[in-house]
N, C-alpha and C positions, 0 to 999 in steps of 0.2 A: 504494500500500500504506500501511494504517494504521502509526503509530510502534509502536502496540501490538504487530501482527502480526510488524513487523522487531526487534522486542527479543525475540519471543517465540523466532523463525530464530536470532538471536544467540546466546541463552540454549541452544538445544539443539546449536548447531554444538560447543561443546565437547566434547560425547561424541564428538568425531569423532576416531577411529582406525583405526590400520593393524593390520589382522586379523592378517598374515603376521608380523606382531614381537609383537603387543602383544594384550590380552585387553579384552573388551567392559567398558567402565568399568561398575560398579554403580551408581554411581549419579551427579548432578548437584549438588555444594554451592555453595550460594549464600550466604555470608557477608556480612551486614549491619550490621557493629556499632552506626552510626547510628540505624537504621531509616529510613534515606531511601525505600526502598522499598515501606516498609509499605502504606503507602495505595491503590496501583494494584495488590497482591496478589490482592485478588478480582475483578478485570478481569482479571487475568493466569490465575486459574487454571479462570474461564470459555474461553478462549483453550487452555490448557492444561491438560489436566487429570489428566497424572502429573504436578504439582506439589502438591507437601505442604508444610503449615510446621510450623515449630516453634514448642511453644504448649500452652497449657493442652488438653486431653482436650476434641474435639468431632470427631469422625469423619465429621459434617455438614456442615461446612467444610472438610477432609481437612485438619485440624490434632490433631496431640498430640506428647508428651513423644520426647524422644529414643528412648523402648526401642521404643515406637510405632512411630514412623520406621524403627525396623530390621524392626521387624516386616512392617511395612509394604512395604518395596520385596524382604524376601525373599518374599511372597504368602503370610503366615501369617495374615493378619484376616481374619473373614468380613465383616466390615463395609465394606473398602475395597476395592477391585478396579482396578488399572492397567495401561492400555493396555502390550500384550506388545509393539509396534512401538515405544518409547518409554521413554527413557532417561527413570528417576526422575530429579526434581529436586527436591532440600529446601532452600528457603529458610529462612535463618538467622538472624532478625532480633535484633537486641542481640548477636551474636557475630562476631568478629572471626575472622580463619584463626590468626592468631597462637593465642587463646585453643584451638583445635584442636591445635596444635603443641606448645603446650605441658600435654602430656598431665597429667602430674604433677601438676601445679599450677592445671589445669580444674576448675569445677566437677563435682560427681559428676553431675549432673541431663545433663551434654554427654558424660560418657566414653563412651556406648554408642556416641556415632555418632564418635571419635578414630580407629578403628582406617579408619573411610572416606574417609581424605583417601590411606590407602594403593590401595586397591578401586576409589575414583574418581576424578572428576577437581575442580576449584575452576574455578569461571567468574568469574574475575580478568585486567584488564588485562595487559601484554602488562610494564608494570613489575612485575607481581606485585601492585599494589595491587588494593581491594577498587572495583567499578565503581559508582560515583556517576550521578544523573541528570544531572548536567551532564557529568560525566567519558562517558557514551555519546553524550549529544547534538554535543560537540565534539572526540570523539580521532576521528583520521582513520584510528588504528589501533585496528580493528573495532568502531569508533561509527560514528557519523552524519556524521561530517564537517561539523557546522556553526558558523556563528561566534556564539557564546554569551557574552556579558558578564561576566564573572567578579566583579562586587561584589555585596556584600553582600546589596543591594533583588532583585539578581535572583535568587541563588541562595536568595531566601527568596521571591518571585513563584511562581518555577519548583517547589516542591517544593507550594506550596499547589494548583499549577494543575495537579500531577500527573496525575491521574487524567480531566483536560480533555486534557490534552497527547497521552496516549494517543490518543486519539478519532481526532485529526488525523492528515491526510493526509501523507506524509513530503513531498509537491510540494509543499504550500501554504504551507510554512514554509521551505523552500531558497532559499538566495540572499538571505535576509534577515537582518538581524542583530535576535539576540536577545535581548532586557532586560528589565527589571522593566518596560514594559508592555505589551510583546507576550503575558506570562505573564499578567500579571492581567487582562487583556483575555479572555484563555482562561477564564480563571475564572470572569467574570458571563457567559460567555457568547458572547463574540467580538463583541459587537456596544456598544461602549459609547454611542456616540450612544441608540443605543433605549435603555439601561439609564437613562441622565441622564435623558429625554423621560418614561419610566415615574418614577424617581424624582420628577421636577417635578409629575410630575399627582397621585402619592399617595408624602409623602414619609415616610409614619409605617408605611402597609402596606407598603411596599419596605423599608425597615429591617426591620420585625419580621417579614419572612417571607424573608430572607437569612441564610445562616448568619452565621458571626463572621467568618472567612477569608473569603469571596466579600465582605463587606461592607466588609470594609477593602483588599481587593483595589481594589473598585469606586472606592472613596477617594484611591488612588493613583495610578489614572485619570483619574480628572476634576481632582486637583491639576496633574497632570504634561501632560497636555490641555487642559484646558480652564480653568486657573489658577484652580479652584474645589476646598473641599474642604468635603463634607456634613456631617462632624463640625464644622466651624469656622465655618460660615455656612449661613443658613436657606435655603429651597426659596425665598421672596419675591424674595432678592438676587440667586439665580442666573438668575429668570425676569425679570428688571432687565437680566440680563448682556446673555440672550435675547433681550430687544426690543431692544436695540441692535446687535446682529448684528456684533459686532466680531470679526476673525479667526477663530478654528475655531465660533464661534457662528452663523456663516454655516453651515456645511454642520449643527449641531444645527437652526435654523428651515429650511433646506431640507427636510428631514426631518419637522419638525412639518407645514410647510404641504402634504406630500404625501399624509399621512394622518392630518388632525385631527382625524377622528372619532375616535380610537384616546384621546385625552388628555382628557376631559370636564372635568376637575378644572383642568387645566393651563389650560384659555381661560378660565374661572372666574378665578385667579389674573391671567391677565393685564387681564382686566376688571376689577379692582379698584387698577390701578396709573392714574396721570392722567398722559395722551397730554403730551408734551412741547409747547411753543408752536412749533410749524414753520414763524411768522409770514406773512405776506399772501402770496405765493407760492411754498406747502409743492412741496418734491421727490416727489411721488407714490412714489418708492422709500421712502421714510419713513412716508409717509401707511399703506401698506398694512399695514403690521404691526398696527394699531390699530383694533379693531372699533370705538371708539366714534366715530371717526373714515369708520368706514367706513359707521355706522349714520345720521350725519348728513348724509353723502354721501344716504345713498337717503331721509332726509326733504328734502332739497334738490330730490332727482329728484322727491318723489310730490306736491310743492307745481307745480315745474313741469308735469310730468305733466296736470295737474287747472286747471291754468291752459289748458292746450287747449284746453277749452271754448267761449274767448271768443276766439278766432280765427278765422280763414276758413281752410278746407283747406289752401289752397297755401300761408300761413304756416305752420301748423302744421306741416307735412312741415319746410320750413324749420328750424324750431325742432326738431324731431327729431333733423335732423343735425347738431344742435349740443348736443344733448343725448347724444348719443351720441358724438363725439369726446372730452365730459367726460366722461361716466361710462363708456366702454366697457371700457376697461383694467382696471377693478374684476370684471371677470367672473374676471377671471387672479389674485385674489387670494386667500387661505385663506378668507376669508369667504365668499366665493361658495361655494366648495366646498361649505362649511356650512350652507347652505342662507337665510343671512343678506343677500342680496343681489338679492333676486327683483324688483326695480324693473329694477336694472341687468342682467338676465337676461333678461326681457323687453323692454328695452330693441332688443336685436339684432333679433327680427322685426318691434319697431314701425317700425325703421328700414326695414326689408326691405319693410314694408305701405306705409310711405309712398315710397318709390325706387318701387313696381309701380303702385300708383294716380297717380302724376305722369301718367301713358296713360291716357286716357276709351277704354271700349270701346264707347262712344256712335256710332259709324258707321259709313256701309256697309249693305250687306246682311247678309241670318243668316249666310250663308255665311263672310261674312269677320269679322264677331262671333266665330263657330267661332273659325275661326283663329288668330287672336289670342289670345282665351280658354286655347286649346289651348298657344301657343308662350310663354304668359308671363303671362297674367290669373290662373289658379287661382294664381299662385304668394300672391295676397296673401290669400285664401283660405286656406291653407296657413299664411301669418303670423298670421294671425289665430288659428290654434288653438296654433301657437305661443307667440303671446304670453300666452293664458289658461290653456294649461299651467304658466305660472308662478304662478301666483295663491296664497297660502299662507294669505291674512289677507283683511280686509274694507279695511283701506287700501289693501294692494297691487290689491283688487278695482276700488275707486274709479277709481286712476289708471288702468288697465290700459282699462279698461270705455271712461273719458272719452276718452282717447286713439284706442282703437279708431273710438269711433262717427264722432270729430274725420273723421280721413281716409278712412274704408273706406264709412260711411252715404250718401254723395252720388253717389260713383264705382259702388257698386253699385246704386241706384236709376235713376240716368242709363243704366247698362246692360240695366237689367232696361225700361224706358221704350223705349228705342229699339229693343229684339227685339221687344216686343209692336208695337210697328206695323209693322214690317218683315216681321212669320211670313206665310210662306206657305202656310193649312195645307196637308197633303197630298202638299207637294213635301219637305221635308224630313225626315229620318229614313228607316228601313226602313219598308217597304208591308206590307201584312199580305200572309201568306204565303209572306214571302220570308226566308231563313235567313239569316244572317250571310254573307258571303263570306271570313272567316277561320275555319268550322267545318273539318275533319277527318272523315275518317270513322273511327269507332272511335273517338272523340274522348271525355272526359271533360268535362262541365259542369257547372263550380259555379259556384251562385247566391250573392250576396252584398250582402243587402237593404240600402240603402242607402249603396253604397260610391260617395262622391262623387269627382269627377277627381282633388282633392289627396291624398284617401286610395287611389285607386288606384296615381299617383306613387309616396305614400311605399312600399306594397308592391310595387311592382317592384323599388324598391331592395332591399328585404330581401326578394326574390326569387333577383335579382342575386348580392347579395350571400353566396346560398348555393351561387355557381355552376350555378343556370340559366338558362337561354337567353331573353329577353321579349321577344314584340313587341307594342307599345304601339298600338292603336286608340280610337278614340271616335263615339261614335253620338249623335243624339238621344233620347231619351228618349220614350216616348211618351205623349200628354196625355190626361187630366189625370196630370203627374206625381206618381203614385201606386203604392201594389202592387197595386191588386188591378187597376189596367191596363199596369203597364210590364213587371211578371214574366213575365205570359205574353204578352208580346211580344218577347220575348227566349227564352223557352223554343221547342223543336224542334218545333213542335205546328204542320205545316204545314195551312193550307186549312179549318182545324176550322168547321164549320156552328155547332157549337155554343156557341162564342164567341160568334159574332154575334148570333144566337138569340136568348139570353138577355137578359133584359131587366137595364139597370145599375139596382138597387135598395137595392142597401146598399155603399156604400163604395166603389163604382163595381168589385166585383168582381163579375164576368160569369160566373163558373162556381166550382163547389166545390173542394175539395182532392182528394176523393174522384174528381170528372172529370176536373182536371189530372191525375192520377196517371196515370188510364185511358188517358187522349188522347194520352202519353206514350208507355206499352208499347204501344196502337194505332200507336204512329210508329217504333217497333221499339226504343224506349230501357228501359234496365231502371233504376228510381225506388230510389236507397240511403239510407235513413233515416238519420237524424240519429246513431241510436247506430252505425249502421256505419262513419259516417265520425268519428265520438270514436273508435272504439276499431279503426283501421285496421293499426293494431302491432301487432295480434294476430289477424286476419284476413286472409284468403286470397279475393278475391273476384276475379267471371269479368268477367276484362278481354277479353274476345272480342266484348263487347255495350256500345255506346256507354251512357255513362251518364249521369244528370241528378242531381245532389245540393245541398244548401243548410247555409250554416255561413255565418255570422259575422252576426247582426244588428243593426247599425251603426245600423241609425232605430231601433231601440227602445229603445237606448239616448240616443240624442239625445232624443226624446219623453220621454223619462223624467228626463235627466237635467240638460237644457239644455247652457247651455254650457259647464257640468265635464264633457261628455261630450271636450271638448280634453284631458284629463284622464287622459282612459281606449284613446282609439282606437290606440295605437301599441302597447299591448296584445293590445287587441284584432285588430289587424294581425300582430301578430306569432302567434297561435292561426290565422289563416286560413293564413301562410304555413307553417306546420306541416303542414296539413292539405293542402296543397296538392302537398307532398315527398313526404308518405305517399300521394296517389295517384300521382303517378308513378313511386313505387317499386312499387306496386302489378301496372304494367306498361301502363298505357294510353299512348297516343304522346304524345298530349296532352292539357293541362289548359285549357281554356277558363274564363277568369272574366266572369262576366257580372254586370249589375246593374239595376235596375227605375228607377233615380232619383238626384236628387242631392238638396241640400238649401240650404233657406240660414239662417244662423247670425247671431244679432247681438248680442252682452249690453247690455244694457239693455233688451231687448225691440223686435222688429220693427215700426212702425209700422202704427196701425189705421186700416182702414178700414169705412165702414157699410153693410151690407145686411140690410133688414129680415128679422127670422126668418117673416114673413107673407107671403114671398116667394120661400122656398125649401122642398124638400121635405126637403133636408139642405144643412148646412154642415159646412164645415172650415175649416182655418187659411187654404187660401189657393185655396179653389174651392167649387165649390156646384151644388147640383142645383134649375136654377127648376121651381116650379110651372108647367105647362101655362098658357097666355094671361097668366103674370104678365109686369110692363115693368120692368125696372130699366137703369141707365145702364152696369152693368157689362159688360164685353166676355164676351163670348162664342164658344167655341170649338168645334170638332167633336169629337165623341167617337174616339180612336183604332181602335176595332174598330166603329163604326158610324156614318157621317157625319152622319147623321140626326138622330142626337143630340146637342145641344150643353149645355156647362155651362160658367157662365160663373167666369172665374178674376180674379182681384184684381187691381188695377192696381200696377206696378211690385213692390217688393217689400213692399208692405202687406199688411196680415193681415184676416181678416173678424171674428177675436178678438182681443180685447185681452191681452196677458202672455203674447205668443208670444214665445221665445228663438229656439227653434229648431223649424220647420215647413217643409212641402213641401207640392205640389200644382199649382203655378203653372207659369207663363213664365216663367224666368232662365237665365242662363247655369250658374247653381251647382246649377238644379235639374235641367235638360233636358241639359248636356252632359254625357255618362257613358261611363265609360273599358268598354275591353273587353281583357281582357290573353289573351296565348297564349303557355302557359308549356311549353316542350321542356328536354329536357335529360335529364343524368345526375340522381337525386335521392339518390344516395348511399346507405347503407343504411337501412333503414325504422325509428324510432325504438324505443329498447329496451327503454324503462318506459314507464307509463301509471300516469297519476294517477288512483285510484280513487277515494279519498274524503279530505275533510278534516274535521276533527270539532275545535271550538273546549267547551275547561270554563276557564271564567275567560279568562286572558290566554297559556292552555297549548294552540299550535296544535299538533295531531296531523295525517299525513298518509301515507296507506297509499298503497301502489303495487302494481299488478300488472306481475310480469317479472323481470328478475336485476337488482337491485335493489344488489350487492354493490358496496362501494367508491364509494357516491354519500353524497353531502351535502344534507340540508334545511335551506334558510336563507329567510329574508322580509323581503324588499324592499321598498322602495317602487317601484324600477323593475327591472326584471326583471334586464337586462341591466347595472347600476350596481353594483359590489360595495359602491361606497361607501354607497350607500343602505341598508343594511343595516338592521334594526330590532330584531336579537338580539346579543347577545354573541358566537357562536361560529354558524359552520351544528357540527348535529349530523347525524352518521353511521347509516345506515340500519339497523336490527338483523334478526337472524333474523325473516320473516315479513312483511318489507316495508316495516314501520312508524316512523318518526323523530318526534319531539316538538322543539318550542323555544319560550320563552316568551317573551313581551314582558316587557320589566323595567316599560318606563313604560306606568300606566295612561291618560294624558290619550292615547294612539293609541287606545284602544278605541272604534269605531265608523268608525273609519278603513280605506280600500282599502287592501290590500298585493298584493305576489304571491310565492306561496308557490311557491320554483324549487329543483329540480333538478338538482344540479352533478354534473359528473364530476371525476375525480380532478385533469385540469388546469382545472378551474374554471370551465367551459363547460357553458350552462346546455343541460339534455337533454330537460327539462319546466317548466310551468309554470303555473301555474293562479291568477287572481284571487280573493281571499278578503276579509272582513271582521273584522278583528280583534276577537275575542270574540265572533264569529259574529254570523249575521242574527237582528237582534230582530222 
């Protein structure tokens, strides 16, 4: 129970009488000579509201003159109306009970209400005194029963924080003792750490938007605290105190470095102070407080870094892990937080790339290539988009870039080199006309063009992680690793003539969309368009008929994007797993994922190779269609849906074009070994908005939803799931109709990815959708 609530129980327990002796009191006097009470009156008479005061004429506030008051509790005003379960109470502020008693000698403006201390009753301590806020807070007879400090600081704390005080819970302050700064603590707020941390960062708009009492409250605070006083010393000194983290300024930079986004101004200030000499072997608990310190740290890293170059592999890995013992630690510091630290963040998977390539997957048969690749290869795969998801700047680009090609370019060439002589076509992968032996019947299957083994990994996890069920398979892929031959080799399409048929003449796809469709419902599968499955939250569709659908396309984005496409797919992983909930809410047993390909990724671009354009009838990145009687030295393969046909594919991981990042088509591990997931489970209930549209005017993102919309938050991230990444001041609240707005402050993000999510009330994101801030030019 609020303090509020139990003064309020307090205050009416006086009318309490014995019917069979005594008569219903008229009314409740509250005598206040002081007016210590004043200020939490209109708190109290929200709370209450047969209380009346005494007071100039405004029957809006239920205050007027004494004759008022009589009028008042006998129900003669049309203007006032009081609860008939509820004893009047007139609060009396500037009057004493004495000043009542002594009728004669009262002002005339108090005689009307003299003759009511006979009719009523007085709500006075048990000495007959008038009850004070401290006198309720610590008589054990009918207050609070708490231990309250009786000097001066506090009982002037306590009557500024009045109206704070109320608010409180009566448990949250029991058993404590109370003094001038548990009250003024009450007063900015209860939170003085944050009130300093705001003061530091903006010490002129914190003064001038604090009243006078809250401000000198706050004062007393951090004197008695934190042996600082903001009247007496400037915002620079304090943030002096700060980087030295002496005594209670330990738990103040606890607090800074937990959410530093929140202080703009405040890191401003501390970058303008010069880092103490920490001499030749600094305490890293020191080092860390200190951006400029931490900023030399990562030109130390990106000089190393770029020094890779001129090493042989196995040192470099070397050198890695010793670049990572020095800089690892710096991930744990408030800079990293800040997004200041991307050497040393990427750091972690370049270490990771180099631990997994220390194993050549150079031997053996394909079969045990598989294996391998499978139990622990993709992982460096995986590091490597890791490490280029850090990328912020063109220096962190440098290092990141040199570093990668140092250990990852050799280990996957030597792999891609020893499958292409080892393939045996024909034996390995699925046969044509043979279905997966993890299908289901009544099974649901989604396509998902380019999902390579790492990014299948990371979606099982956040699969997993939504409490469904996975089981993890992987297949070959079939060649040329491409879509328009691995899709429908993986789609339910058993036996079809007219795959085969078809001659490969453009892109090596064998049939149209329009016959995939066909050849589909001919195999008893029913074909759900794109927009049925975006908008699954609000459809009802017949899970009695196995179905075939497509969502998430991973290669078009890597074609498009290169290698910022590391950038974007954990987004994009996270819309497939959505999609993936919603069909098995849906009601299908199971969700089959499947995929046509993998890919392979390099920055700085994949190595070329030559093959004259007089000598094919098409190329691509990393396969080609010859000319009839033409000779070239290139290998040559069988076509997947028709032996007969062969096209010849690049050797190792080289390209036929030059300024390939990221390309497919070939022999590799990264391109041919391709995950197959089988997701069961509960998918909990089916999501409950839908993101309709987003519509960008300037730097003001707008975004509609369809659905109950009620009690959600629109904010924009850079990563969906990161609240810290935030790009707006506040998320804003949905209004009638669907719609929320929030703007970017800083222009230099315009043309930048965000993602625009979704929250519910506990802060758990419920949608989400990729956007470009200030929309697509």
């Amino acid at each position: 129970m609020a303090i509020l609530q139990r003064l309020a129980a307090t205050i009416r327990s006086a009318a309490a009488y014995n019917p069979d002796v005594q008569a219903a009191p008229a009314c409740i006097l509250w005598p206040d000579r002081e007016r210590l009470w004043e200020t939490a009156i209109p708190q109290l008479q929200a709370e209450m509201p047969e209380l009346l005061v005494l007071g100039d004429y405004a029957p809006e506030a239920r205050r007027g003159p004494a004759i008022w008051l009589r009028c008042a509790i006998a129900n003669t005003l049309e203007d006032i109306s009081l609860p008939n379960d509820r004893t009047p109470i007139l609060y009396l502020p500037g009057v004493g009970r004495q000043d009542l008693r002594a009728v004669s000698e009262c002002p005339e403006s108090l005689k009307p209400l003299a003759e009511l201390q006979y009719r009523g009753v007085l709500w006075s301590q048990v000495n007959a005194k008038d009850w004070t806020p401290r006198a309720f807070l610590a008589s054990s007879q009918g207050g609070l029963g708490m231990e309250v400090a009786g000097d001066a600081a506090t009982r002037k704390a306590l009557l500024a924080a009045l109206p704070r005080l109320l608010q409180e819970k009566q448990a949250n302050l029991e058993g404590r003792h109370l003094d001038a700064d548990v009250f003024n603590t009450l007063l900015t707020g209860g939170d003085p750490v944050r009130d300093l941390l705001e003061w530091l960062s903006q010490p002129d708009i914190m003064r001038a938007s604090w009243p006078n009492n809250e401000w000198q409250a706050f004062c007393q605070v951090c004197n008695s605290q934190f042996g600082l006083h903001p009247e007496r010393q400037s915002a620079l000194e304090a943030v002096e105190q700060l980087m030295r983290r002496q005594g209670s300024w330990k738990t103040v930079w606890s607090r800074f470095s937990e959410a530093p986004h929140r202080y703009p101004q405040l890191i401003e200030q501390i970058r303008q102070l010069p880092p103490p000499d920490l001499g030749l072997f600094p305490d890293p608990a020191e080092m860390e407080t200190w951006p400029q310190l931490n900023r030399q740290q990562e030109e130390d890293l990106y000089r190393a870094l770029c020094e890779l170059s001129n090493m042989p592999a196995h040192q470099a890995r070397e050198r890695l892990a010793e670049l990572e013992a020095q800089h690892g630690m710096r991930r744990d510091w408030t800079w990293a937080e800040l997004g200041e630290s991307p050497l040393a963040m990427a750091l972690l998977p370049l270490h990771q790339l180099a631990n997994v390539t220390r194993l050549s997957l150079a031997g053996g048969q394909a079969e045990d290539m598989h294996r391998a690749y499978v139990q622990e290869g993709w992982q460096a795969d995986d590091a490597v988009l890791k490490a280029l998801a850090e990328i912020t700047g063109q220096r962190e680009q440098e290092a990141i870039f040199t570093a990668i090609r140092t250990v990852y370019l050799r280990w996957a060439d030597e792999a891609a080199r020893h499958l292409q002589q080892v393939w045996q076509p024909g034996v390995d992968g699925l046969k044509r006309g043979e279905l997966s032996p993890h299908s289901r019947q009544g099974e649901c299957v989604l396509f998902v063009d380019g999902l390579r083994l790492d990014c299948g990994k990371r979606l099982a996890r956040r699969l997993s992680q939504r409490g469904l069920d996975i089981q993890e398979h992987t297949t070959w892929a079939a060649l040329p690793s491409v879509t328009g031959t691995g899709k429908y080799a993986v789609a339910p399409i058993l036996g079809s003539s007219a795959i085969q048929e078809e001659p490969a003449v453009y892109q090596f796809t064998p049939i149209t969309h329009h016959l995939f469709k066909k050849l589909l419902r001919d195999n008893g599968w029913q074909v759900l368009e794109r927009r049925q499955v975006e908008q699954l939250h609000k459809e009802t569709l017949d899970t009695s008929q196995p179905a075939w659908c497509e969502f998430g396309d991973i290669d078009h984005a890597g074609h498009e994007r290169g290698w910022k496409l590391a950038q974007h797919v954990d987004d994009m992983l996270d819309e497939v797993a959505e999609r993936i909930q919603a069909l098995l809410a849906q009601g299908w047993p199971q969700v089959r994922v499947v995929t046509d390909h993998g890919w392979l990724l390099l920055p700085g671009d994949l190595p070329k190779t030559e093959l004259s354009a007089s000598l094919v009838e098409s190329k691509w990145g990393r396969c080609a269609q010859i000319k009839a009687g033409a000779h070239t030295d290139a290998a040559r393969f069988p076509w997947y849906w028709n032996e007969h046909e062969h096209f010849a594919l690049a050797e190792s991981i080289y390209c036929f074009k030059a300024g390939e990042t990221y390309t497919h088509g070939g022999l590799s591990l990264q391109e041919c070994v391709t995950p197959e997931l089988v997701i069961t489970g509960n998918a909990g209930p089916r999501p409950s908005v839908l993101i309709d549209d987003v519509v960008w005017k300037g730097l003001r993102c707008t975004l509609a939803v369809e659905g109950n919309s009620e009690g959600l938050l629109l904010d924009l991230r850079r990563h969906a799931g990161d609240p810290a990444s935030s790009l707006v001041l506040s998320a804003k609240p949905f209004k009638a109709g669907g719609k929320a707005s929030v703007v970017i402050e800083d222009d230099d993000l315009e043309g930048e990815t965000a993602q625009a999510v979704i929250l519910n009330d506990n802060g758990q994101v419920v949608a989400q959708r990729s956007t470009t801030i200030g929309g697509e030019k």
